[in-house]
Phi, psi and omega in degrees: 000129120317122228216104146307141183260038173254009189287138178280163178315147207065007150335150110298110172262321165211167187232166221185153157226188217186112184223148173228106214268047163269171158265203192028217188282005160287335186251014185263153176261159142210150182227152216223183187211139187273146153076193172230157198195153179306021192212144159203185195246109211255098200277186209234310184197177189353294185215085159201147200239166178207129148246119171246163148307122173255357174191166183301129172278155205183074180310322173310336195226349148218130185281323194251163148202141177263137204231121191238152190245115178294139145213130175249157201252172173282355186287152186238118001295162174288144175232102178290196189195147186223138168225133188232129178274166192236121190229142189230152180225120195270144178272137190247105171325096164270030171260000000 
């Protein structure tokens, strides 16, 4: 995915869902983004997810950012699952 890093806070960079076909609390999700980074995650409706921006990008001082996203179900044991998107941040004449 490709991003301008003019983009303001709250982009959509993607949107996702997350389905787990057990039932009950085995089958509710929650999903978390590993390390810290300019994006975090938003739902959207049951199991549908938005990674968006949280604060302004500034391609001179990061070009990429690999960005992984955890979900774990309510079940015991819990069981996850990790995907990490590849976000390029395209350059903005800032002169």
């Amino acid at each position: 995915s490709t991003l301008s890093e003019a983009a303001p806070p709250n982009t959509v960079v993607a949107l996702f869902n997350v389905r787990d076909r057990d039932s009950g609390d085995n089958g509710r999700t929650t999903c978390e983004l590993t390390g810290e980074q300019p994006f975090r995650i938003t739902l959207l409706a049951a199991d549908a997810y938005a990674l968006v921006t949280s604060e302004t990008l500034d391609r001179e001082q990061v070009e990429e950012y690999n960005v992984t996203v955890r979900v774990r179900d309510e079940g015991s044991p819990a069981l996850s699952a990790s995907k990490t998107l590849l976000v390029r941040l395209l350059d903005v004449n800032d002169n």
